[in-house]
BATIMI-135991 format. One record per residue: z, y negated, x of N, C-alpha, C, O in turn; residue number from 1. Coordinates in nm, 3 decimals. Example, Ala and Ser with C-alpha at 12.3 -4.5 7.8 and 13.67 -1.06 7.14 Angstrom:
BEGIN
[node [0.780; 0.569; 1.319]; [0.780; 0.450; 1.230]; [0.780; 0.330; 1.320]; [0.846; 0.332; 1.424]; 1]
[node [0.708; 0.225; 1.285]; [0.714; 0.106; 1.367]; [0.787; -0.003; 1.290]; [0.804; -0.114; 1.341]; 2]
***
This chain:
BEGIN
[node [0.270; 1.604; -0.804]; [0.309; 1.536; -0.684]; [0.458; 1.560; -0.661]; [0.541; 1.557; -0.752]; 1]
[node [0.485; 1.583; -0.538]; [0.631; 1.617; -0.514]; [0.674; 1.483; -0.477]; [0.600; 1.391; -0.443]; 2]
[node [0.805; 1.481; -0.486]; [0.874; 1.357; -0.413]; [0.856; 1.334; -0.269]; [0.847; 1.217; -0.233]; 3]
[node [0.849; 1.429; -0.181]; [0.839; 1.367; -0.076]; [0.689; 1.298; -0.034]; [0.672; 1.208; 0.048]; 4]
[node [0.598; 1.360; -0.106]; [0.519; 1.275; -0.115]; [0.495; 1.123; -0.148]; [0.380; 1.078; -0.146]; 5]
[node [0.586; 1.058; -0.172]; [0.589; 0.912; -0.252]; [0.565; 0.856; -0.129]; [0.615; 0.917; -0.034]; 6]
[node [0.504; 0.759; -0.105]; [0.522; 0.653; -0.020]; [0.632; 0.516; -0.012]; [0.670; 0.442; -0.103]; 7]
[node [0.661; 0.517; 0.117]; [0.812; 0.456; 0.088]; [0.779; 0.313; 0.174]; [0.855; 0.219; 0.147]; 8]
[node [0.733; 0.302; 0.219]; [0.696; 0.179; 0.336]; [0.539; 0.192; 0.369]; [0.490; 0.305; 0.372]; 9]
[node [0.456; 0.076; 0.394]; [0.333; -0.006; 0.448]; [0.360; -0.114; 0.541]; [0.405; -0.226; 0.513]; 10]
[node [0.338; -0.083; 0.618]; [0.366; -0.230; 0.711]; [0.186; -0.230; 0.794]; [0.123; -0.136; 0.844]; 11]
[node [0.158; -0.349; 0.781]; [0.047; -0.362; 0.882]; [0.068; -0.407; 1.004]; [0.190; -0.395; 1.018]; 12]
[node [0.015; -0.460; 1.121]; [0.050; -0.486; 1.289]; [0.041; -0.671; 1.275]; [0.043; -0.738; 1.171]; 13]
[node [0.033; -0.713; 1.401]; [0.004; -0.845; 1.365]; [-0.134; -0.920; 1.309]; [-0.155; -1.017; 1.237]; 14]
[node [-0.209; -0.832; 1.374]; [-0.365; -0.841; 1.366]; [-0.403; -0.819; 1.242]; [-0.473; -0.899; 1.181]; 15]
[node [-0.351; -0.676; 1.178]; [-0.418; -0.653; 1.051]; [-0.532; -0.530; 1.082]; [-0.593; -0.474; 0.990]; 16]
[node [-0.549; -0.500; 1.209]; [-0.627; -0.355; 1.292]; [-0.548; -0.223; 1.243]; [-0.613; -0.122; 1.214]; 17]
[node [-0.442; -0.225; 1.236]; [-0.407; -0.125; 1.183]; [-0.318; -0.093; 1.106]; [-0.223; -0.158; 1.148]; 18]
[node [-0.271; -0.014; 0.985]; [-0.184; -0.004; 0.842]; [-0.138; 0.071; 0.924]; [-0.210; 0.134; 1.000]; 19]
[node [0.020; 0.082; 0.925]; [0.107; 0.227; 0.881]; [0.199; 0.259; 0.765]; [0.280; 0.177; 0.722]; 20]
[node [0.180; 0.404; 0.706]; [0.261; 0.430; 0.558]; [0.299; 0.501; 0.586]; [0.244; 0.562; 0.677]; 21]
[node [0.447; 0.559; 0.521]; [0.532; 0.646; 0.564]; [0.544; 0.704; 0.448]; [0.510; 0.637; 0.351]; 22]
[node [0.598; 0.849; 0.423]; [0.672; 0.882; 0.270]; [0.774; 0.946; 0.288]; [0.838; 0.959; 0.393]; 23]
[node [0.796; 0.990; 0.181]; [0.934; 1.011; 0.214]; [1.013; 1.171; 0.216]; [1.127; 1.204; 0.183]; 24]
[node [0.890; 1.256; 0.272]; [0.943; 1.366; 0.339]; [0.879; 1.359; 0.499]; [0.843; 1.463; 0.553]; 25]
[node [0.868; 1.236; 0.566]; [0.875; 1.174; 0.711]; [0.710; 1.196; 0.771]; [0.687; 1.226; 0.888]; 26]
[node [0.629; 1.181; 0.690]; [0.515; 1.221; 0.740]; [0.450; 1.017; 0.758]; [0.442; 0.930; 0.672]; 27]
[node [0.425; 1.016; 0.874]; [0.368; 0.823; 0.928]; [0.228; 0.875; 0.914]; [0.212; 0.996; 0.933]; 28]
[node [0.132; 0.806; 0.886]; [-0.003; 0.788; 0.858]; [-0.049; 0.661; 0.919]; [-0.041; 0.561; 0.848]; 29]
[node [-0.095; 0.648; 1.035]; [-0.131; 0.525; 1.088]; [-0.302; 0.530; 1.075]; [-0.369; 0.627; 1.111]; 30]
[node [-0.361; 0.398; 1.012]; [-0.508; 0.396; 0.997]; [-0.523; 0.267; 1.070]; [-0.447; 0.173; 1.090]; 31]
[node [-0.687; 0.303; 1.115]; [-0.750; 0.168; 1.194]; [-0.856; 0.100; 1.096]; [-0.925; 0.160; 1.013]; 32]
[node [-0.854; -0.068; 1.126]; [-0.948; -0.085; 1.043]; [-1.091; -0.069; 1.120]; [-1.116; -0.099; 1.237]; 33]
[node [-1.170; -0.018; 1.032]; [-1.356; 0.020; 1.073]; [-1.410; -0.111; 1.151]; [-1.392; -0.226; 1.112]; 34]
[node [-1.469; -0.079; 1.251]; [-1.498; -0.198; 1.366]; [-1.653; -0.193; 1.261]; [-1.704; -0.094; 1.208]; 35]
[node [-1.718; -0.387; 1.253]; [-1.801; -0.403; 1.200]; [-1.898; -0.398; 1.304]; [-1.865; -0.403; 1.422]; 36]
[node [-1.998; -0.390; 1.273]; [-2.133; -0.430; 1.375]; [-2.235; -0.542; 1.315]; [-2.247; -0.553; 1.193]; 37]
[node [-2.300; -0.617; 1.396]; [-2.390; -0.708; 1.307]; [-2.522; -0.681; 1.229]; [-2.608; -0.759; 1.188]; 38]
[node [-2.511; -0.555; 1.223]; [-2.636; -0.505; 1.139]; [-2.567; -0.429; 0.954]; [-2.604; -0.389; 0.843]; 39]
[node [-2.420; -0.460; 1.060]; [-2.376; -0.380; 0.859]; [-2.303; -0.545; 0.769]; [-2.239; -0.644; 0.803]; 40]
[node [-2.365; -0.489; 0.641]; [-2.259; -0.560; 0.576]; [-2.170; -0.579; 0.619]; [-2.130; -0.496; 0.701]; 41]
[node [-2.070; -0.722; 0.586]; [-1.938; -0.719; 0.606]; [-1.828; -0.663; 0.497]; [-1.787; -0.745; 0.414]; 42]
[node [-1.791; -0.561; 0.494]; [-1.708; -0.480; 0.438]; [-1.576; -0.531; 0.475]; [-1.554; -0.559; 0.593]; 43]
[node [-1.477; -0.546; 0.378]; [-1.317; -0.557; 0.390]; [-1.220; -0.476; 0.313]; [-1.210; -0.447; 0.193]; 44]
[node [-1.144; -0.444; 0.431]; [-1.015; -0.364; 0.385]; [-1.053; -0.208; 0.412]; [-0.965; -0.124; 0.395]; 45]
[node [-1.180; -0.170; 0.454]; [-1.175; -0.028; 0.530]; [-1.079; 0.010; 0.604]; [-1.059; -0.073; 0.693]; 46]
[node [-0.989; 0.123; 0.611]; [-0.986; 0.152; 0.736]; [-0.985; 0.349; 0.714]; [-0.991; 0.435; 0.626]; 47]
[node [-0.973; 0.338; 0.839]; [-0.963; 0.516; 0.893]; [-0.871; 0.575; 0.938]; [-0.814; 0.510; 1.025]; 48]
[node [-0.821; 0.694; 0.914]; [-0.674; 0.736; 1.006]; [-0.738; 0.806; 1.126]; [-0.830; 0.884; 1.153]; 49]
[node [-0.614; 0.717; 1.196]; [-0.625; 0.709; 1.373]; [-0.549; 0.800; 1.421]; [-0.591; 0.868; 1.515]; 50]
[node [-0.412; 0.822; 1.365]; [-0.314; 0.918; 1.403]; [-0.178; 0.946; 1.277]; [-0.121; 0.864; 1.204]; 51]
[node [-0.161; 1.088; 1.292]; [-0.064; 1.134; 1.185]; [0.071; 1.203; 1.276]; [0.060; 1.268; 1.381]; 52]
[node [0.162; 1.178; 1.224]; [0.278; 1.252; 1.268]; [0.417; 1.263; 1.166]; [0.439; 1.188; 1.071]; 53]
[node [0.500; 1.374; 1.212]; [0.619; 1.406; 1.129]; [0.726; 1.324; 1.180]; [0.698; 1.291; 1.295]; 54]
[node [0.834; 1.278; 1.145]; [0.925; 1.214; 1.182]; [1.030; 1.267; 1.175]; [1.117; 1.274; 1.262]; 55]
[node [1.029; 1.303; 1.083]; [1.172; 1.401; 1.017]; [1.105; 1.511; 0.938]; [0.984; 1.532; 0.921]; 56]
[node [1.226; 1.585; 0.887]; [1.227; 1.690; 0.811]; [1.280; 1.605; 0.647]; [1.383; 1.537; 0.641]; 57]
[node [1.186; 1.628; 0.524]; [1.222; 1.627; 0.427]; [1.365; 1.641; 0.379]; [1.391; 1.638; 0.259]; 58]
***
């Protein structure tokens, strides 16, 4: 694992719908949490990535 790989920050929204993690060669990872339906188990703490982007340069 390289360093910029480390993760440096998690912050979730107000809701708790969606995580974002950052590391620390500037890559944001924003995930959604999995919408339930009433036929599935209730599952907690899923989620899925919604959108990725660079921020900076390492």
């Amino acid at each position: 694992m390289q360093n910029s790989d480390i993760i440096s920050t998690v912050e979730f929204n107000h809701t708790g719908e969606l995580l974002a993690t950052g590391d620390k060669g500037g890559r944001v990872v924003i995930f959604q949490r999995e919408q339930e339906s009433k036929n599935q188990v209730h599952r907690r703490g899923e989620y899925n990535v919604y959108s990725t982007f660079q921020s900076h340069e390492p």
